[in-house]
C-alpha positions, 0 to 999 in steps of 0.5 A: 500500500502507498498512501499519500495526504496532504492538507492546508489552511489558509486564513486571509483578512481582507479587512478588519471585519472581513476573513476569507478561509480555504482548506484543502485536503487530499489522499492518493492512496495505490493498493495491491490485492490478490486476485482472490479477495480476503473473505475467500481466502480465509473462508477457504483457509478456515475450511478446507480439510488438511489431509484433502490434498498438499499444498503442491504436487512433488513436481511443484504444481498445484494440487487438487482432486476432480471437482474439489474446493480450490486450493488455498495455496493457489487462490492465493498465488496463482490467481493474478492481482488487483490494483486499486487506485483512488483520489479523494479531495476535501475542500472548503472556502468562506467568508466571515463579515463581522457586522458588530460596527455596522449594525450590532455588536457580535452579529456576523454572518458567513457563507461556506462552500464545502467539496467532496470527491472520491474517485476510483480505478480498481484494474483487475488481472485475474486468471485461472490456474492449472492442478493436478491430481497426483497418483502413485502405487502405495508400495512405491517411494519413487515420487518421480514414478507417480502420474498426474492427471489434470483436474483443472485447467487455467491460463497463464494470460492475466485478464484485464478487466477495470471499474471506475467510478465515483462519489461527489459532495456539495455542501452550501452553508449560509449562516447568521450568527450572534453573541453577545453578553450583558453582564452576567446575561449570555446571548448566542444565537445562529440562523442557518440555511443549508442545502447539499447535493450527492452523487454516488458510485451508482448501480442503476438510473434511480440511484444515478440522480443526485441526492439532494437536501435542504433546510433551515437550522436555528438554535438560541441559547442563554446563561445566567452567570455560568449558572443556569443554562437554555437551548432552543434548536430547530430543524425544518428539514426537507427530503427529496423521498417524499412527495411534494405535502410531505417532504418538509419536516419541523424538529423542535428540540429544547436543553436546560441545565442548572450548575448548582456548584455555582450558588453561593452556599457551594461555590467556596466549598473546597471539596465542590468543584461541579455540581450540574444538572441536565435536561434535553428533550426533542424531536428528530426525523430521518429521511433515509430509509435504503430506498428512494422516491418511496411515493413513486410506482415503478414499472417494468415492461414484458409483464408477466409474459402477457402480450400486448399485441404484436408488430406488423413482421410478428414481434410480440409487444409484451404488457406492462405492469407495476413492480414496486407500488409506491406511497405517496403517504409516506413521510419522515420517521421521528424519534422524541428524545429524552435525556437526564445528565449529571456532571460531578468533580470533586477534590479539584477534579480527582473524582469526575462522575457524568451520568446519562440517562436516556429514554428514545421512542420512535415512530414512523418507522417504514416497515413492509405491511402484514395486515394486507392479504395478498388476494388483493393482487398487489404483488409488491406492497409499499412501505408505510409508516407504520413502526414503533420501537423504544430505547432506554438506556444509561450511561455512567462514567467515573474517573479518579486521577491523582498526581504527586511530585514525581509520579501520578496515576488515573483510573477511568471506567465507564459502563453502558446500557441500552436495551430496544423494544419493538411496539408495533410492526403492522403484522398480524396477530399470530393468534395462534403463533405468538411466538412469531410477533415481533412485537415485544421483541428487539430489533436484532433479536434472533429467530430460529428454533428451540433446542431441547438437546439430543435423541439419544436413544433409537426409542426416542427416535421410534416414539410417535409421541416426540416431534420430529423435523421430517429430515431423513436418517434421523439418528441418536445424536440429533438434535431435539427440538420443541413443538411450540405448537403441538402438531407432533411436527417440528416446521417452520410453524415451530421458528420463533424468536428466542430472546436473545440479541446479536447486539450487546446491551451493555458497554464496559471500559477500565482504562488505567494509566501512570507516570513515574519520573520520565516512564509513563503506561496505559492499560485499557480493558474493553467487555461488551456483555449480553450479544449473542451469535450464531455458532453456524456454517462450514467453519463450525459444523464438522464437514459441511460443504466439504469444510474440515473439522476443527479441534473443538469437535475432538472428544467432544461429539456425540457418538455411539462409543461412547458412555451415555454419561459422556453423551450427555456432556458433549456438544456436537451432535453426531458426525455425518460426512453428509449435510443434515437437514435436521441438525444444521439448522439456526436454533439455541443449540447454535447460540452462543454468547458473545460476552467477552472481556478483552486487554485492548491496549497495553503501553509504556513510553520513555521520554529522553530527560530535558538536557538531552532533548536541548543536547539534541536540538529537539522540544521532545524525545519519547521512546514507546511500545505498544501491543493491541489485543493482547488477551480475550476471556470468552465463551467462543474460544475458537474465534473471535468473539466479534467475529460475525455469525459464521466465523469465517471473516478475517481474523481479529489481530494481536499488533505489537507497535514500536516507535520513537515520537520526536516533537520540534 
C-alpha cells in the first residue's frame, strides 16, 4: 500500500471585519490485492480439510482432486492481482463579515462552500490456474514414478478487466450568527440555511440522480452567570423521498441545565468543584430509509409474459405492469428524545462522575405491511409508516486521577446500557403463533428454533409421541427440538424468536494509566456483555460443504462409543460426512454468547530527560511500545468473539507497535 495526504489552511483578512478561509485536503492512496479477495481466502483457509490434498504436487504444481474446493495455496498465488487506485479531495472556502460596527455588536454572518470527491480505478488481472491430481502405487517411494492427471485447467494470460467510478459532495452553508453578553446575561444565537447535493458510485438510473437536501437550522441559547443554562434548536428539514405535502419536516428540540456548584452556599466549598444538572428533550426525523422516491410506482415492461399485441413482421409487444407500488403517504420517521445528565468533580477534579440517562421512542418507522392479504393482487406492497420501537438506556462514567511530585496515576471506567423494544410492526396477530410477533421483541433479536438437546436413544427416535423435523436418517445424536405448537411436527410453524440479541446491551471500559519520573503506561480493558451469535456454517459444523473439522469437535461429539454419561456432556451432535437437514439448522443449540472481556491496549513510553532533548536540538524525545489485543476471556474460544455469525471473516489481530515520537 502507498498512501499519500496532504492538507492546508489558509486564513486571509481582507479587512478588519472581513476573513476569507480555504482548506484543502487530499489522499492518493495505490493498493495491491490478490486476485482472490480476503473473505475467500480465509473462508477457504478456515475450511478446507488438511489431509484433502498438499499444498503442491512433488513436481511443484498445484494440487487438487476432480471437482474439489480450490486450493488455498493457489487462490492465493496463482490467481493474478488487483490494483486499486483512488483520489479523494476535501475542500472548503468562506467568508466571515463581522457586522458588530455596522449594525450590532457580535452579529456576523458567513457563507461556506464545502467539496467532496472520491474517485476510483480498481484494474483487475485475474486468471485461472492449472492442478493436478497426483497418483502413485502405495508400495512405491519413487515420487518421480507417480502420474498426474489434470483436474483443472487455467491460463497463464492475466485478464484485464477495470471499474471506475465515483462519489461527489456539495455542501452550501449560509449562516447568521450572534453573541453577545450583558453582564452576567449570555446571548448566542445562529440562523442557518443549508442545502447539499450527492452523487454516488451508482448501480442503476434511480440511484444515478443526485441526492439532494435542504433546510433551515436555528438554535438560541442563554446563561445566567455560568449558572443556569437554555437551548432552543430547530430543524425544518426537507427530503427529496417524499412527495411534494410531505417532504418538509419541523424538529423542535429544547436543553436546560442548572450548575448548582455555582450558588453561593457551594461555590467556596473546597471539596465542590461541579455540581450540574441536565435536561434535553426533542424531536428528530430521518429521511433515509435504503430506498428512494418511496411515493413513486415503478414499472417494468414484458409483464408477466402477457402480450400486448404484436408488430406488423410478428414481434410480440409484451404488457406492462407495476413492480414496486409506491406511497405517496409516506413521510419522515421521528424519534422524541429524552435525556437526564449529571456532571460531578470533586477534590479539584480527582473524582469526575457524568451520568446519562436516556429514554428514545420512535415512530414512523417504514416497515413492509402484514395486515394486507395478498388476494388483493398487489404483488409488491409499499412501505408505510407504520413502526414503533423504544430505547432506554444509561450511561455512567467515573474517573479518579491523582498526581504527586514525581509520579501520578488515573483510573477511568465507564459502563453502558441500552436495551430496544419493538411496539408495533403492522403484522398480524399470530393468534395462534405468538411466538412469531415481533412485537415485544428487539430489533436484532434472533429467530430460529428451540433446542431441547439430543435423541439419544433409537426409542426416542421410534416414539410417535416426540416431534420430529421430517429430515431423513434421523439418528441418536440429533438434535431435539420443541413443538411450540403441538402438531407432533417440528416446521417452520415451530421458528420463533428466542430472546436473545446479536447486539450487546451493555458497554464496559477500565482504562488505567501512570507516570513515574520520565516512564509513563496505559492499560485499557474493553467487555461488551449480553450479544449473542450464531455458532453456524462450514467453519463450525464438522464437514459441511466439504469444510474440515476443527479441534473443538475432538472428544467432544456425540457418538455411539461412547458412555451415555459422556453423551450427555458433549456438544456436537453426531458426525455425518453428509449435510443434515435436521441438525444444521439456526436454533439455541447454535447460540452462543458473545460476552467477552478483552486487554485492548497495553503501553509504556520513555521520554529522553530535558538536557538531552536541548543536547539534541529537539522540544521532545519519547521512546514507546505498544501491543493491541493482547488477551480475550470468552465463551467462543475458537474465534473471535466479534467475529460475525459464521466465523469465517478475517481474523481479529494481536499488533505489537514500536516507535520513537520526536516533537520540534
Amino acid at each position: 500500500m502507498e498512501r499519500y495526504n496532504f492538507r492546508t489552511n489558509i486564513d486571509v483578512d481582507i479587512r478588519k471585519d472581513v476573513k476569507l478561509m480555504l482548506n484543502l485536503g487530499g489522499i492518493i492512496q495505490d493498493l495491491n490485492f490478490p486476485g482472490t479477495s480476503a473473505s475467500d481466502l480465509f473462508y477457504a483457509i478456515k475450511t478446507r480439510l488438511p489431509y484433502y490434498y498438499p499444498m503442491t504436487n512433488p513436481d511443484g504444481s498445484i494440487a487438487e482432486y476432480a471437482n474439489s474446493e480450490g486450493n488455498p495455496y493457489a487462490m492465493l498465488t496463482k490467481t493474478g492481482y488487483a490494483a486499486n487506485k483512488s483520489t479523494t479531495l476535501n475542500a472548503t472556502a468562506g467568508v466571515t463579515w463581522d457586522m458588530s460596527r455596522l449594525i450590532t455588536q457580535g452579529l456576523s454572518l458567513t457563507a461556506r462552500l464545502s467539496f467532496d470527491a472520491d474517485n476510483y480505478r480498481n484494474v483487475s488481472r485475474s486468471r485461472g490456474y492449472n492442478a493436478y491430481k497426483f497418483s502413485i502405487a502405495e508400495t512405491e517411494t519413487d515420487l518421480s514414478k507417480g502420474t498426474y492427471a489434470n483436474v483443472r485447467t487455467g491460463s497463464e494470460a492475466l485478464g484485464y478487466g477495470v471499474t471506475a467510478n465515483g462519489t461527489r459532495y456539495t455542501l452550501l452553508e449560509a449562516m447568521l450568527n450572534y453573541s453577545r453578553s450583558f453582564g452576567e446575561h449570555n446571548v448566542t444565537g445562529l440562523l442557518m440555511y443549508n442545502q447539499s447535493s450527492k452523487l454516488i458510485d451508482a448501480t442503476d438510473a434511480i440511484k444515478g440522480l443526485p441526492f439532494r437536501k435542504q433546510g433551515i437550522v436555528g438554535r438560541v441559547t442563554y446563561n445566567y452567570a455560568g449558572k443556569y443554562f437554555g437551548e432552543f434548536n430547530m430543524g425544518y428539514n426537507g427530503s427529496e423521498n417524499f412527495i411534494q405535502g410531505h417532504r418538509m419536516g419541523f424538529f423542535p428540540a429544547v436543553s436546560l441545565s442548572y450548575v448548582l456548584s455555582e450558588e453561593n452556599f457551594l461555590k467556596n466549598t473546597s471539596w465542590l468543584d461541579l455540581l450540574k444538572f441536565r435536561f434535553s428533550y426533542g424531536l428528530v426525523g430521518n429521511d433515509d430509509n435504503g430506498s428512494r422516491f418511496l411515493y413513486q410506482s415503478q414499472w417494468t415492461t414484458g409483464w408477466k409474459t402477457y402480450t400486448f399485441g404484436h408488430t406488423g413482421n410478428g414481434l410480440n409487444l409484451g404488457g406492462a405492469g407495476v413492480y414496486s407500488t409506491g406511497n405517496e403517504s409516506v413521510t419522515w420517521e421521528k424519534a422524541k428524545k429524552l435525556n437526564i445528565g449529571l456532571d460531578l468533580d470533586l477534590w479539584k477534579s480527582a473524582i469526575h462522575l457524568t451520568v446519562d440517562v436516556f429514554h428514545e421512542r420512535r415512530t414512523d418507522i417504514l416497515c413492509t405491511p402484514g395486515t394486507i392479504p395478498s388476494t388483493i393482487g398487489v404483488t409488491s406492497l409499499p412501505s408505510i409508516n407504520a413502526g414503533i420501537v423504544t430505547n432506554k438506556g444509561f450511561e455512567i462514567e467515573l474517573e479518579h486521577r491523582k498526581n504527586f511530585r514525581n509520579w501520578g496515576y488515573s483510573v477511568k471506567g465507564n459502563f453502558s446500557y441500552a436495551k430496544n423494544k419493538i411496539i408495533s410492526a403492522d403484522e398480524p396477530d399470530n393468534v395462534d403463533k405468538p411466538w412469531q410477533r415481533r412485537a415485544g421483541t428487539s430489533i436484532d433479536e434472533m429467530y430460529g428454533y428451540i433446542a431441547e438437546g439430543l435423541f439419544q436413544t433409537w426409542d426416542e427416535i421410534n416414539d410417535p409421541d416426540i416431534a420430529k423435523t421430517t429430515a431423513s436418517n434421523l439418528q441418536p445424536g440429533d438434535i431435539r427440538y420443541k413443538d411450540l405448537n403441538g402438531d407432533g411436527v417440528i416446521n417452520d410453524d415451530d421458528r420463533g424468536y428466542l430472546g436473545k440479541n446479536s447486539t450487546p446491551d451493555k458497554i464496559v471500559g477500565l482504562a488505567l494509566s501512570g507516570n513515574w519520573k520520565n516512564f509513563d503506561f496505559s492499560v485499557l480493558f474493553q467487555a461488551a456483555l449480553g450479544g449473542n451469535t450464531w455458532f453456524t456454517g462450514s467453519a463450525i459444523w464438522p464437514f459441511e460443504s466439504k469444510a474440515s473439522v476443527s479441534q473443538d469437535v475432538l472428544n467432544n461429539y456425540w457418538s455411539t462409543n461412547n458412555t451415555a454419561e459422556q453423551n450427555a456432556n458433549v456438544f456436537y451432535p453426531r458426525l455425518s460426512s453428509d449435510h443434515s437437514d435436521n441438525n444444521y439448522i439456526e436454533s439455541t443449540y447454535w447460540l452462543k454468547s458473545s460476552d467477552y472481556l478483552r486487554l485492548k491496549n497495553v503501553e509504556i513510553g520513555y521520554r529522553l530527560p530535558k538536557s538531552v532533548n536541548k543536547f539534541l536540538g529537539v522540544e521532545e524525545l519519547r521512546f514507546y511500545a505498544n501491543a493491541v489485543n493482547l488477551i480475550t476471556w470468552d465463551h467462543m474460544k475458537i474465534f473471535d468473539p466479534e467475529s460475525p455469525n459464521g466465523a469465517v471473516n478475517y481474523p481479529q489481530m494481536k499488533v505489537f507497535n514500536f516507535g520513537v515520537h520526536v516533537s520540534f
